[in-house]
N, C-alpha and C positions, 0 to 999 in steps of 0.2 A: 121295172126294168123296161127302159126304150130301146126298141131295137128294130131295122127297116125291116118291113117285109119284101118278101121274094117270092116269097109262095108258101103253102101251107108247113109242107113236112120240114123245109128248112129256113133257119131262119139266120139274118145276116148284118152287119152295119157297112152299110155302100160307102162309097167315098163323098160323095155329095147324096145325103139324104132327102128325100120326096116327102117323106110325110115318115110318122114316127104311129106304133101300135101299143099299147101297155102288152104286155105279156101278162097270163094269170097264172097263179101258182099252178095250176096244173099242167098249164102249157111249160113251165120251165121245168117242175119234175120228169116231164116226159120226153124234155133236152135231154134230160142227166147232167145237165151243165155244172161246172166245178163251184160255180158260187155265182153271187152277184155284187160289184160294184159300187160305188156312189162317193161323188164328192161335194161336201157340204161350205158353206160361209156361214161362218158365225160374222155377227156384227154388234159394237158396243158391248165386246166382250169387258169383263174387270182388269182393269190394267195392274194390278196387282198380282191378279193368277197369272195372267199371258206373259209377266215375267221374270216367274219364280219357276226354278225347276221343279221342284218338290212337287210345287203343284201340277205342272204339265204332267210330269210321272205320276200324280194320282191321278189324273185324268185318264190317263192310258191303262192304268191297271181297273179301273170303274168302268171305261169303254168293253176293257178286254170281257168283265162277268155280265154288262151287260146284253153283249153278244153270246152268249155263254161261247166264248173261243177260248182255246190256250196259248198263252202269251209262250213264247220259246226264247229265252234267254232276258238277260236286262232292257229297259227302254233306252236307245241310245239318244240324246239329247245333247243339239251342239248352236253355237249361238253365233249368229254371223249377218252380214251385209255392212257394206262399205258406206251404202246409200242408205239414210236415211230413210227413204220409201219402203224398202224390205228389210230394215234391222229387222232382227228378232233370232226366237228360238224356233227350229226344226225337233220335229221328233220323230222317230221312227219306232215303231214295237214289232218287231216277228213275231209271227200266231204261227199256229200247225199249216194251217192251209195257203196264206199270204202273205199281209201286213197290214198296220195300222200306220199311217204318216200325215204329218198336219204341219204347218208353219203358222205361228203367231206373227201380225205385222203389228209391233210396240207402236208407233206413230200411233195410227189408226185404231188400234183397237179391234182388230180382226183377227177371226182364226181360220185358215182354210186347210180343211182336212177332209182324208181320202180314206174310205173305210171298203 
């Protein structure tokens, strides 16, 4: 987890960042912070999976145990862009604490997801 520092006991993300610190798990336990973050790029993903739903929803349900989280309701999955640049499928999963959400871009062959 990046995040600025300000000083020890509190910790912040400025508007324009100076320099960035890892936090270590102790340090964030003793946030009590509600979770952490992260958005990843897949690249030269199969273009078979990135546009099949089935498989996006197995994706989401294999994410969800591998986090050990609880998914809260169906994965919704909807398929859109006008431009060819962002065709693709959107996903979204509700867990207890957040969500899981990703877009597949079909062209390219990418997946960019936010866990």
């Amino acid at each position: 987890m990046y995040t600025k520092i300000h000083n020890r006991s509190k910790r912040t993300i400025d508007k324009i960042p100076e320099f960035y610190d890892l936090i270590t798990k102790e340090e964030y336990e003793l946030t009590q912070a509600w979770g952490l973050s992260t958005f990843i790029d897949l690249h030269e993903c199969d273009p078979d999976l990135i546009k099949d739903k089935k498989s996006i929803t197995e994706y989401a349900i294999s994410l969800c145990k591998l986090l050990e989280v609880k998914a809260w309701g169906p994965c919704q999955i909807n398929h859109f862009g006008a431009n060819p640049e962002v065709e693709g499928y959107s996903m979204t999963q509700l867990i207890e604490t957040s969500l899981l959400s990703g877009h597949c871009k079909q062209n390219q062959q990418n997946l960019f997801g936010h866990i």
